[in-house]
N, CA and C atoms as an extended XYZ file, in Angstrom:
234
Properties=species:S:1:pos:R:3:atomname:S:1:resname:S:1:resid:I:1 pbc="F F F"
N         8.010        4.788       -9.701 N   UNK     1
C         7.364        4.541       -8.419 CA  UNK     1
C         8.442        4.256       -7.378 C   UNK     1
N         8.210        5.134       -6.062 N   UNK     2
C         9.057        4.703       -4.911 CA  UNK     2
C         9.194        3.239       -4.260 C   UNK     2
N        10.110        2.754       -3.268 N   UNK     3
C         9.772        1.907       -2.799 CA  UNK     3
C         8.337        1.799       -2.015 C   UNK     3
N         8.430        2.968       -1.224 N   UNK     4
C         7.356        3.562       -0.139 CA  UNK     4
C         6.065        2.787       -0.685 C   UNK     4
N         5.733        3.098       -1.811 N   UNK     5
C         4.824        3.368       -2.520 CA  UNK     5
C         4.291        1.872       -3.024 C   UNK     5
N         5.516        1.162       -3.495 N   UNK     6
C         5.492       -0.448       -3.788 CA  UNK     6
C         5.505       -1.392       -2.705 C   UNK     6
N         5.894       -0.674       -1.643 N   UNK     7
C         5.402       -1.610        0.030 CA  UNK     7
C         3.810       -1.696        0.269 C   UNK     7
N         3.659       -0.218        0.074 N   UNK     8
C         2.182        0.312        0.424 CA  UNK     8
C         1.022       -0.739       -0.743 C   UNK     8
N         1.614       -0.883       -2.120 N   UNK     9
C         0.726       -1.451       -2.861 CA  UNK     9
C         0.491       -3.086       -2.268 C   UNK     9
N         1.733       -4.228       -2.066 N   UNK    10
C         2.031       -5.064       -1.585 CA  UNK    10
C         1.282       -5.439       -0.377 C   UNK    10
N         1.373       -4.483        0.569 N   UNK    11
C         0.454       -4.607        2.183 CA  UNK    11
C        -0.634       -4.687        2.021 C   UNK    11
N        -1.457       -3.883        0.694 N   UNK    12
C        -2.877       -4.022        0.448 CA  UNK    12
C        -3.801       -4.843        0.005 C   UNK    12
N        -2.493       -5.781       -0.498 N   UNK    13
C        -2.643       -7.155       -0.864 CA  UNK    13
C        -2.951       -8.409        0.300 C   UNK    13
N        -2.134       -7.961        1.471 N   UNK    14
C        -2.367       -8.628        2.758 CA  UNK    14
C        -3.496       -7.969        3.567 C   UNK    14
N        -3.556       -6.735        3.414 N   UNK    15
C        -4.646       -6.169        4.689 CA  UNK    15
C        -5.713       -5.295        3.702 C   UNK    15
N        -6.965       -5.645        3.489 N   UNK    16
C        -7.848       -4.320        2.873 CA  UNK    16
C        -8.336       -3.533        3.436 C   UNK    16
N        -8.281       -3.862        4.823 N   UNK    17
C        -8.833       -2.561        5.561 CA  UNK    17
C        -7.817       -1.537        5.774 C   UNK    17
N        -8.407       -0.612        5.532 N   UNK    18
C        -7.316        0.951        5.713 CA  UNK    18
C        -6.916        1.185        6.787 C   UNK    18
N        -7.519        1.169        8.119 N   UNK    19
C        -7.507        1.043        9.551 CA  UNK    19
C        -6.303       -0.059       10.463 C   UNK    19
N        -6.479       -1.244        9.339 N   UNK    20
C        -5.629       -2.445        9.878 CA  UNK    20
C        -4.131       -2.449        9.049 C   UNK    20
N        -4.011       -1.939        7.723 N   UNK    21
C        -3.059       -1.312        6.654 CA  UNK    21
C        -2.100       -0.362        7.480 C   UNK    21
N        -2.473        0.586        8.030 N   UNK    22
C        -1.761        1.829        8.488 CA  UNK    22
C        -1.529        1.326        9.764 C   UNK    22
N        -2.075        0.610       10.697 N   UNK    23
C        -1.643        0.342       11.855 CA  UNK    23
C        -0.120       -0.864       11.581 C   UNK    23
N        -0.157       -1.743       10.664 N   UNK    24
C         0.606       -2.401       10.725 CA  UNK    24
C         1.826       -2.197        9.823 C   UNK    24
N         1.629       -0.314        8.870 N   UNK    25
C         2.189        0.052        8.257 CA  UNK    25
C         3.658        0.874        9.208 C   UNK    25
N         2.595        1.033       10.410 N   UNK    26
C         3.129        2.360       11.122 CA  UNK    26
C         4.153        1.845       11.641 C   UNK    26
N         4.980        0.427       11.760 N   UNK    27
C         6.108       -0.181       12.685 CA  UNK    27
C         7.084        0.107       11.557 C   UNK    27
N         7.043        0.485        9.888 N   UNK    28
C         7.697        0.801        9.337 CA  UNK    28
C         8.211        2.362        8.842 C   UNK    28
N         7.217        2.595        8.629 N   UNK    29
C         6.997        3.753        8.386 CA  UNK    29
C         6.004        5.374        8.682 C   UNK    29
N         6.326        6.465        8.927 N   UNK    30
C         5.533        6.871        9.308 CA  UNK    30
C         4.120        7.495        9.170 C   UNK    30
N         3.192        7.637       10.105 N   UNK    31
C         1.703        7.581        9.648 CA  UNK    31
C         1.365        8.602        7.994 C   UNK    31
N         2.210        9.943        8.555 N   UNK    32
C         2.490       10.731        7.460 CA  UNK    32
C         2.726       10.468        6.476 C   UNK    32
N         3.777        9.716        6.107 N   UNK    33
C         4.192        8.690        4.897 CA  UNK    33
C         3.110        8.308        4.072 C   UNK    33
N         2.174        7.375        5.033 N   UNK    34
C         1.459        6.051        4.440 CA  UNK    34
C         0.174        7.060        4.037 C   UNK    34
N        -0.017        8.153        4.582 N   UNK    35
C        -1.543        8.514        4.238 CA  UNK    35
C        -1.007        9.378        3.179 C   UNK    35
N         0.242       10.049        2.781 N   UNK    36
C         0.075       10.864        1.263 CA  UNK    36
C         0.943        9.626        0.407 C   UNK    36
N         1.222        8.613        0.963 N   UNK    37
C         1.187        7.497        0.119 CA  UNK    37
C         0.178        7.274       -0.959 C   UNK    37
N        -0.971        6.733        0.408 N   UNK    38
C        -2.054        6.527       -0.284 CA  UNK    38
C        -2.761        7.335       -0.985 C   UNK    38
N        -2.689        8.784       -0.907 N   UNK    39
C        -3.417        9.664       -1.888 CA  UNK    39
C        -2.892        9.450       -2.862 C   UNK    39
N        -1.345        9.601       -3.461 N   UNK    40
C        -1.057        9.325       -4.842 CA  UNK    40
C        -1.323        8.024       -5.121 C   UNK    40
N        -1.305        7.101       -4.358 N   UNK    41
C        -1.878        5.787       -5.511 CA  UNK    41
C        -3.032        5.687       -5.372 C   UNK    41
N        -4.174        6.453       -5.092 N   UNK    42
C        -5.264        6.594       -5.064 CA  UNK    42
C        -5.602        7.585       -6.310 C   UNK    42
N        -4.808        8.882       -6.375 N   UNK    43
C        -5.166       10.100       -7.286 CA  UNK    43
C        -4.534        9.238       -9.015 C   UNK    43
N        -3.775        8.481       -8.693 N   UNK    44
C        -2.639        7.963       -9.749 CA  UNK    44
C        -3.902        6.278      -10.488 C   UNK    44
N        -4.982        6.273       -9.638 N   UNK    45
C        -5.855        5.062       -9.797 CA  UNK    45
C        -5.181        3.895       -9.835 C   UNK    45
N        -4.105        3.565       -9.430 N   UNK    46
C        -3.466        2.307       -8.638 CA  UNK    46
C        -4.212        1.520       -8.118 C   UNK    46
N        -4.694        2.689       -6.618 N   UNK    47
C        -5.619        1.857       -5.917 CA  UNK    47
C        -6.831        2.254       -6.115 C   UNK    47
N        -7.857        1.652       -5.321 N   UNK    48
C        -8.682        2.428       -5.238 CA  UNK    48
C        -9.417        1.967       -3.864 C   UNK    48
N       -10.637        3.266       -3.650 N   UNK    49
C       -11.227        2.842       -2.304 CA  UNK    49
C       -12.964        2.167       -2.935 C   UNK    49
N       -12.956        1.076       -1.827 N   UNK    50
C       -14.122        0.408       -2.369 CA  UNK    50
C       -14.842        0.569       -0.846 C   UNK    50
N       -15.818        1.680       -0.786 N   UNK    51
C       -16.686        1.907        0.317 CA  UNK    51
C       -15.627        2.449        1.385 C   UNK    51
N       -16.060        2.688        2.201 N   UNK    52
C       -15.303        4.308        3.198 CA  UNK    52
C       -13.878        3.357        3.846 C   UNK    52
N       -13.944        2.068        4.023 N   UNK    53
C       -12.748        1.185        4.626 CA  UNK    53
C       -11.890        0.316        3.807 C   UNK    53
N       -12.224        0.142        2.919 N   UNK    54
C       -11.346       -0.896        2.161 CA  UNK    54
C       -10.843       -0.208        0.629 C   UNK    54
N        -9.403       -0.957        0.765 N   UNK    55
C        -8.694       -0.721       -0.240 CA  UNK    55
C        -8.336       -1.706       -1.216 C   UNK    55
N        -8.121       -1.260       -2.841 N   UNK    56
C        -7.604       -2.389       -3.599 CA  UNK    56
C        -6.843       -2.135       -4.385 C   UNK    56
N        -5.921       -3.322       -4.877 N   UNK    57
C        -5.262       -2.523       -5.985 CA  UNK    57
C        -5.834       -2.059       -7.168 C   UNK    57
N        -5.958       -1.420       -8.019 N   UNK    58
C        -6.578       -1.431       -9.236 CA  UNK    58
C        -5.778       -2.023      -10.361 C   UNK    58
N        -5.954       -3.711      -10.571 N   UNK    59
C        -5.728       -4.967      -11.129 CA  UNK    59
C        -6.347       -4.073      -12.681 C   UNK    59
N        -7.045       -3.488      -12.690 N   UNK    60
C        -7.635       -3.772      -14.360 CA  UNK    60
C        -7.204       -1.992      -15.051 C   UNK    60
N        -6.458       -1.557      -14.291 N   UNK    61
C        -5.850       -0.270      -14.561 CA  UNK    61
C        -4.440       -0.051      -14.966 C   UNK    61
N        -3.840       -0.873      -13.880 N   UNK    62
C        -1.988       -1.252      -13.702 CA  UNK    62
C        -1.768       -2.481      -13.378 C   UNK    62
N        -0.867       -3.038      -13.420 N   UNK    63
C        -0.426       -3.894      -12.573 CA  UNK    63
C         1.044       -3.824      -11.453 C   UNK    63
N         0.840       -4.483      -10.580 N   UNK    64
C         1.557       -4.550       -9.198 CA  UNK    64
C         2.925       -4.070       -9.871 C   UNK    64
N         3.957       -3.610       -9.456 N   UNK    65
C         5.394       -3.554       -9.585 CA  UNK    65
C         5.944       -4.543       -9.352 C   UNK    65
N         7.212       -5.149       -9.728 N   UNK    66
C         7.950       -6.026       -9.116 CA  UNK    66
C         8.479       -5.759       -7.620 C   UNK    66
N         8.350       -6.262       -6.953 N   UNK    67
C         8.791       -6.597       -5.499 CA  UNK    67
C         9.900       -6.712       -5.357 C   UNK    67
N        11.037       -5.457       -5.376 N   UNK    68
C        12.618       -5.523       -4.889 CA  UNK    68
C        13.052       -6.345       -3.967 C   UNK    68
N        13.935       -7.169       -3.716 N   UNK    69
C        14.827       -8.448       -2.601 CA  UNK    69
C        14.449       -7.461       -1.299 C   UNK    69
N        15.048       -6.272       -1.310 N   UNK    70
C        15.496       -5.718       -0.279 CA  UNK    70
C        14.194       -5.366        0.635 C   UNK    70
N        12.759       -5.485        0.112 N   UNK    71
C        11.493       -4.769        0.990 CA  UNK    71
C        10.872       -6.208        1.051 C   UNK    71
N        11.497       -7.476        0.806 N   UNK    72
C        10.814       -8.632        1.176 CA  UNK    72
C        10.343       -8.709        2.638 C   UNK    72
N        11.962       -8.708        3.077 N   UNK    73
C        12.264       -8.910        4.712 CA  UNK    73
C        11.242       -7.984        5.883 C   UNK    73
N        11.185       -6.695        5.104 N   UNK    74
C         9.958       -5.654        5.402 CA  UNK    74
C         8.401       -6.301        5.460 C   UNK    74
N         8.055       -6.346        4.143 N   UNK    75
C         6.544       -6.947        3.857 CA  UNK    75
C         6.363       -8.167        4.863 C   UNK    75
N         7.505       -9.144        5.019 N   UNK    76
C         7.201       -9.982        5.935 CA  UNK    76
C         6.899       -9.774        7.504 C   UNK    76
N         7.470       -8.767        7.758 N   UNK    77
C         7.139       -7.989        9.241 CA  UNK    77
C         6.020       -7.842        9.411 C   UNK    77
N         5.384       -7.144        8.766 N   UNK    78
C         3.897       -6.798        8.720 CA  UNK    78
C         2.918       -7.641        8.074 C   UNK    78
């Protein structure tokens, strides 16, 4: 798994709405990024979508990655 990908899981943890996720995704990275982000950890059942706006991790499928030093300083931005 990318970093990209382990930010994206992390943020979803702070924001479940998809709408409020990508807006506060977008000061990092770009919109492009975050939405075929989210298809593979969506297609990969990572996450999943619970009703047309909200996202979760999928806790009873995988569990979270470890959180590298270096994307702390990041996650805290957003």
């Amino acid at each position: 798994m990318n970093d990209k990908m382990t930010l994206i899981q992390y943020a979803i943890e702070k924001y479940e709405k998809e709408e409020v996720l990508v807006e506060k995704l977008k000061n990092i990275l770009p919109e492009k990024d975050i939405q075929r982000n989210l298809d593979t950890l969506i297609g990969t059942q990572r996450v999943r979508r619970i009703g047309p706006e909200i996202l979760q991790n999928n806790r009873s499928h995988t569990e979270l990655p470890n959180l590298p030093e270096h994307l702390k300083p990041l996650l805290e931005k957003i």
